[in-house]
C-alpha positions as CSV (number, residue, x, y, z in Angstrom):
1,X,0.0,0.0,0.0
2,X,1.7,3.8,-1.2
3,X,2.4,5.6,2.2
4,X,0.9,8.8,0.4
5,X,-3.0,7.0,0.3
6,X,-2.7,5.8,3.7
7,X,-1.7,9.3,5.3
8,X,-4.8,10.9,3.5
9,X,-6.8,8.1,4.9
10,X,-5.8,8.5,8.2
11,X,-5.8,12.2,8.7
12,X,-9.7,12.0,7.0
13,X,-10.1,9.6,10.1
14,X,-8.5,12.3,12.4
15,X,-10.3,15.5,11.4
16,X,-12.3,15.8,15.2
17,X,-8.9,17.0,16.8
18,X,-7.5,20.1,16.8
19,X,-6.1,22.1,13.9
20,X,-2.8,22.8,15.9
21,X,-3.0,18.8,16.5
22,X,-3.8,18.1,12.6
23,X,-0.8,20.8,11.5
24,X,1.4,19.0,14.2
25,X,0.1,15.2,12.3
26,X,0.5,16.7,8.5
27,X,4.1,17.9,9.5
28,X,5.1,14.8,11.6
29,X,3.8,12.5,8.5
30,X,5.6,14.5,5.8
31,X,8.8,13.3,7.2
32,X,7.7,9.7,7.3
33,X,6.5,9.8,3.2
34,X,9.3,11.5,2.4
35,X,11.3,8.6,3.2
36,X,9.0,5.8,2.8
37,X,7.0,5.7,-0.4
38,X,5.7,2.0,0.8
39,X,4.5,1.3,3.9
40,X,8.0,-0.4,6.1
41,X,7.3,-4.0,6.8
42,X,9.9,-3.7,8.9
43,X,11.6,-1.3,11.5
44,X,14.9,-1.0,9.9
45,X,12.9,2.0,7.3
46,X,11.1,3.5,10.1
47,X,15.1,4.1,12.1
48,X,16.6,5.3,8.9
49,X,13.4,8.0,8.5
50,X,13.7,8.3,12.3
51,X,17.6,9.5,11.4
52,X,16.9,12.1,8.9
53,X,15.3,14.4,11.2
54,X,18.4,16.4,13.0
55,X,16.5,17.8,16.0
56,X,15.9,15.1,18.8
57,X,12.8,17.0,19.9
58,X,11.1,17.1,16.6
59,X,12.1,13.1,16.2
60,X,9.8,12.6,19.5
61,X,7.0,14.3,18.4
62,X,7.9,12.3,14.9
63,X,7.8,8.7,16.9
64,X,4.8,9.6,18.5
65,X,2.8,10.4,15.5
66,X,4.2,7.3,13.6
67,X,2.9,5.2,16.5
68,X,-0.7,6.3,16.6
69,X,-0.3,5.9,12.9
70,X,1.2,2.8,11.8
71,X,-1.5,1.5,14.9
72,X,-4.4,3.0,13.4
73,X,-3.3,1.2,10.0
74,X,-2.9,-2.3,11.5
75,X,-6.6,-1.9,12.7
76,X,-7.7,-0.6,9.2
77,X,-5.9,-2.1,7.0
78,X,-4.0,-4.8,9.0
79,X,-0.8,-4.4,7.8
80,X,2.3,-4.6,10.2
81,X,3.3,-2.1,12.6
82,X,7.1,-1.7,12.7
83,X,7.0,0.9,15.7
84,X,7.2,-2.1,18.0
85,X,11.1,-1.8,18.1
86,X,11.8,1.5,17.3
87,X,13.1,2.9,20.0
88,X,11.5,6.2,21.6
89,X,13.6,9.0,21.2
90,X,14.7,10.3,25.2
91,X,15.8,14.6,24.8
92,X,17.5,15.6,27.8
93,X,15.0,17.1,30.5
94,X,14.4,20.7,31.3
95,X,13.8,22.0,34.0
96,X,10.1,23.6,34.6
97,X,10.0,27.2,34.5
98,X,8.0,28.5,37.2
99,X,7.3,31.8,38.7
100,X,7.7,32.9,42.2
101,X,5.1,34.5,44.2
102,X,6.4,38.0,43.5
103,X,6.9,37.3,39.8
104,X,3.4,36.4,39.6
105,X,2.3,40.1,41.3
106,X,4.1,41.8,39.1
107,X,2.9,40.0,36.3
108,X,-0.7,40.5,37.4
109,X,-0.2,44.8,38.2
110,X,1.8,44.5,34.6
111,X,-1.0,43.1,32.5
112,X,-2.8,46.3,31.4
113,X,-6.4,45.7,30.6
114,X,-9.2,43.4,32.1
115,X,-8.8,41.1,29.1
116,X,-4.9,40.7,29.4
117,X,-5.2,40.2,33.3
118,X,-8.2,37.6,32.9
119,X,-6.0,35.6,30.5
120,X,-3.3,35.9,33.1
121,X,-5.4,34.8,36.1
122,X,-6.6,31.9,33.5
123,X,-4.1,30.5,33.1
124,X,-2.6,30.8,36.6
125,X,-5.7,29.9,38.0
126,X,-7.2,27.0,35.9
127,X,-4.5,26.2,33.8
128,X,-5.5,26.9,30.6
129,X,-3.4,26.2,27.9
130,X,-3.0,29.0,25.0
131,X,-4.6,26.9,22.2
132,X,-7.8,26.7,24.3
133,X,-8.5,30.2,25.2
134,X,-10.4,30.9,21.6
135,X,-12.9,28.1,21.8
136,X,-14.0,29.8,25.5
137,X,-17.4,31.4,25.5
138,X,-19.8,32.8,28.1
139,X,-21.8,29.6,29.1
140,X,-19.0,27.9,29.8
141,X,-18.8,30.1,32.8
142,X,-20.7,28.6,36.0
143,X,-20.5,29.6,39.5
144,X,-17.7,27.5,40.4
145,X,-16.4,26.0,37.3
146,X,-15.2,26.8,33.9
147,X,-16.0,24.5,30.8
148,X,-12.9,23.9,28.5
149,X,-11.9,22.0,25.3
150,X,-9.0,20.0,26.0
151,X,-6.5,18.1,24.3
152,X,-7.8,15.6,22.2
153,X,-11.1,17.5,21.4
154,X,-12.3,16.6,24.7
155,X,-14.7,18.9,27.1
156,X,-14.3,19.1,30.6
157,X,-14.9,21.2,33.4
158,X,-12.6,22.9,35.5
159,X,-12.2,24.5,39.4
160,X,-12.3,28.5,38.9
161,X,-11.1,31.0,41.4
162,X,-13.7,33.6,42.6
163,X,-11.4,36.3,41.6
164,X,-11.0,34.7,38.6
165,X,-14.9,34.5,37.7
166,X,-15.5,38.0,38.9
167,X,-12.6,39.3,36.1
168,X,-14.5,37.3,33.6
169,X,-17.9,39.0,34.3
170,X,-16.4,42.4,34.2
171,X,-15.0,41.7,30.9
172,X,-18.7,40.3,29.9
173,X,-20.0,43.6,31.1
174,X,-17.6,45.8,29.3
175,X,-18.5,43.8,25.9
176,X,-22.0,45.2,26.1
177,X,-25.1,42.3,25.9
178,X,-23.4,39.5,24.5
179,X,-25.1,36.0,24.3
180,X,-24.7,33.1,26.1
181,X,-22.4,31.5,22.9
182,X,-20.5,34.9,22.4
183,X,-17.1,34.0,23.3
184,X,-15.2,35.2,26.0
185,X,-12.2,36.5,24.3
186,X,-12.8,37.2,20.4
187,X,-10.7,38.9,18.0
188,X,-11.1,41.8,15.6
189,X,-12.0,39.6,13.0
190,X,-14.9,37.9,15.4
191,X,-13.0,34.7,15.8
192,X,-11.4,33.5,19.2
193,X,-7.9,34.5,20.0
194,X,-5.4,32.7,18.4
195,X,-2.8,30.8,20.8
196,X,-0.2,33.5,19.1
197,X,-2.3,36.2,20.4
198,X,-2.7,35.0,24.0
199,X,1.3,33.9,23.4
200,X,2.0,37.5,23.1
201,X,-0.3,38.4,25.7
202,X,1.6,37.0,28.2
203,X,4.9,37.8,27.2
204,X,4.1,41.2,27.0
205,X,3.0,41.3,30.6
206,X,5.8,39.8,31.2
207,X,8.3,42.1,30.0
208,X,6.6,44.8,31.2
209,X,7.1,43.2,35.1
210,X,10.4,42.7,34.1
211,X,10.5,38.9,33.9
212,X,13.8,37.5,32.0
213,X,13.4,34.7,29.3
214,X,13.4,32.0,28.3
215,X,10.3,30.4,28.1
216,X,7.9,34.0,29.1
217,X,4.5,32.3,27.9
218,X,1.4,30.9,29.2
219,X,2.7,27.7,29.8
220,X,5.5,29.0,32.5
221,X,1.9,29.6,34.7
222,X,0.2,26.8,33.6
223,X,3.5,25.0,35.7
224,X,3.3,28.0,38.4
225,X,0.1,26.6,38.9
226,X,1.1,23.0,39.0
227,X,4.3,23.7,41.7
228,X,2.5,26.7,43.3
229,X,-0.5,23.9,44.0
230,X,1.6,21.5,45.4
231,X,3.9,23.8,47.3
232,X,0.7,25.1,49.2
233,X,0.0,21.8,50.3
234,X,-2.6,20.3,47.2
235,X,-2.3,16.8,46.5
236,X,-1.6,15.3,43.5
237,X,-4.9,13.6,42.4
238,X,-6.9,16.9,42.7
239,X,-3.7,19.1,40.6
240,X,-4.4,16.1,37.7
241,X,-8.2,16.5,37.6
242,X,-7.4,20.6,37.6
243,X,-4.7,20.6,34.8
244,X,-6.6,17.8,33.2
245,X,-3.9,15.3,32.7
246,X,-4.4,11.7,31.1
247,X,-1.7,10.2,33.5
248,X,-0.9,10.9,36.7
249,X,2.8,10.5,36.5
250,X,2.4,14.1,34.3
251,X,1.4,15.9,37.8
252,X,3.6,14.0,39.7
253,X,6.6,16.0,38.4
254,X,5.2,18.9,40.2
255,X,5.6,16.7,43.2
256,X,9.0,16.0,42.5
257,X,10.3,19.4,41.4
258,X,8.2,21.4,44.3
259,X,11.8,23.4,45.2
260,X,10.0,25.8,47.2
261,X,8.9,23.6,49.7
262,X,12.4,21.8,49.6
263,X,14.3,25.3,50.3
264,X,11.5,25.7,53.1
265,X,12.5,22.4,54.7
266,X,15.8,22.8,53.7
267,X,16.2,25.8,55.7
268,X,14.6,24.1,58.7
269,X,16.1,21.2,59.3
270,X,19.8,21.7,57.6
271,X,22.5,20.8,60.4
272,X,24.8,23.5,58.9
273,X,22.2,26.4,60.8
274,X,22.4,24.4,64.3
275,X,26.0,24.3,64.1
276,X,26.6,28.2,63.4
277,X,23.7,29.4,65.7
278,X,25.5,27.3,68.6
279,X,28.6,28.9,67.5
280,X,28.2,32.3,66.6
281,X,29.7,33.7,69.2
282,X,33.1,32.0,68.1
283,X,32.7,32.0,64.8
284,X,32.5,35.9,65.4
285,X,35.9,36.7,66.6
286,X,37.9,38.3,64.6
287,X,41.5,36.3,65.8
288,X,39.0,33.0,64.9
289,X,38.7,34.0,60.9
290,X,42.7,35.0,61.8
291,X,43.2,31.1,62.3
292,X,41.2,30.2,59.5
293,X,43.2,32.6,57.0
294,X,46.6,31.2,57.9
295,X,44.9,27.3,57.5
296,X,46.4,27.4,61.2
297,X,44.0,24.5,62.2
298,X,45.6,23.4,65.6
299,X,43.2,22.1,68.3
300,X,42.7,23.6,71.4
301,X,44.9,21.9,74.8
302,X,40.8,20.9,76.1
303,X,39.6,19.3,72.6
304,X,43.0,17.2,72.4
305,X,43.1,15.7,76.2
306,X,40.2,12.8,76.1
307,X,38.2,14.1,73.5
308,X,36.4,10.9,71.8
309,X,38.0,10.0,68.7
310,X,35.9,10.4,65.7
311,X,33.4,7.6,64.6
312,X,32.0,8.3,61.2
């Protein structure tokens, strides 16, 4: 079977997800036809495509694509899936970039309209996720929760802030009598924001609070939320069902990278504090740092005469 028909065949199948998801499946498969006219047999073709693509990033998202598609073709088709052992690409992790608590002030007092600080507190608050800000419209909004289309096409509903919904019904009021399907954050051309737009959004902001790169978007407080959540004392199960994630080893990375609250009990329980507190008043004196300069480590006559020798 020509790789060209089944790609066709299998984005048809595909058209319910998102157009960032499609774009992200057209571009994925273009490197896989490019090198296979036929559908592999084997995983030897699959490596050699796998090769061709020079950033390790892009040959993740690459793998992942092929997978869901040379699956979908065994079910439809039931030809032979040669992702079995292809190996999954493993980039190097990054760390998370998340902002402090005075970072995310200053953001807020730096956003300079309703609209840019309710996409602010969105995203800090309920985690949305740039790409899902345009499909937002006013009966989504209840008392307590906030409908949102997620990944995958799916609809769920989210916790919301108070502050959060309050922002949201001032920027309802400002837009005049809008209907309960206007959205929530159009553009000039009566569309939702794009995820560019809110992108720039929040860099903006963030600029203007004087926030250094790299990474100033709304995903760096989509992870505030996640580490800000746990750091507060949140557990784990109810951060998953609030940033919406499949598996619940994706929120348990907030769990792991908390380092807020490991400074905070770092700073409480680190021996190296006892020991200068119950010193200070020796490590103080000035002929002390003296001995210390001149590496003139000689013990004192007391210390030497049955002091206990050392143990581990």
């Amino acid at each position: 079977m020509k790789m060209k028909n089944a790609i066709a065949n299998f984005l048809l199948d595909k058209q319910d997800l998102s157009p960032r998801t499609l774009e992200q499946y057209v571009h994925a498969l273009g490197y896989l036809e490019q090198e296979c006219s036929k559908m592999p047999p084997k995983p030897e073709g699959i490596r050699h495509a796998l090769s061709q693509v020079e950033s390790l990033w892009v040959r993740l998202g690459c793998w992942n694509v092929w997978t869901g598609f040379f699956r979908w073709c065994k079910k439809e088709y039931g030809t032979p899936d040669p992702m079995g052992n292809v190996q999954k690409p493993s980039p190097p992790e990054t760390e998370i970039r998340a902002l402090e608590s005075r970072e995310l002030t200053l953001l807020l007092a730096a956003a300079p309209d309703l609209r840019d600080k309710a996409v602010v507190a969105l995203a800090l608050d309920c985690g949305i996720r740039a790409s899902e800000f345009g499909r937002l419209r006013i009966l989504d909004l209840a008392l307590d929760t906030l409908r949102v289309w997620g990944k995958g096409n799916r609809q769920l509903r989210v916790p919301i802030s108070p502050e959060t919904r309050h922002l949201l019904r001032l920027i309802i009021d400002q837009d005049g009598e809008g209907g309960p399907t206007s959205l929530l954050f159009p553009a000039s051309n009566g569309k939702g924001l794009s995820r560019f737009a809110i992108y720039r959004i929040v860099r903006r902001a963030m600029e203007k609070a004087g926030i250094p790169g790299p990474k100033r978007g709304p995903h760096a407080l989509r992870h505030s939320l996640g580490m800000g959540f746990i750091a507060d004392g949140g557990d784990a199960f109810s951060l998953k069902r609030v940033m919406r994630h499949r598996n619940i080893a994706t929120t348990q990375k907030y769990v792991n990278l908390a380092i807020n609250t490991v400074v905070d009990q770092h700073h409480q329980h680190s021996p190296l504090r006892k020991a200068i507190h119950g010193a200070q008043g020796v490590l103080m004196r000035r002929e002390v740092e003296d001995i210390l300069q001149d590496h003139d480590l000689e013990e004192p006559a007391g210390d030497r005469a049955g002091s206990p020798r050392e143990t581990g």
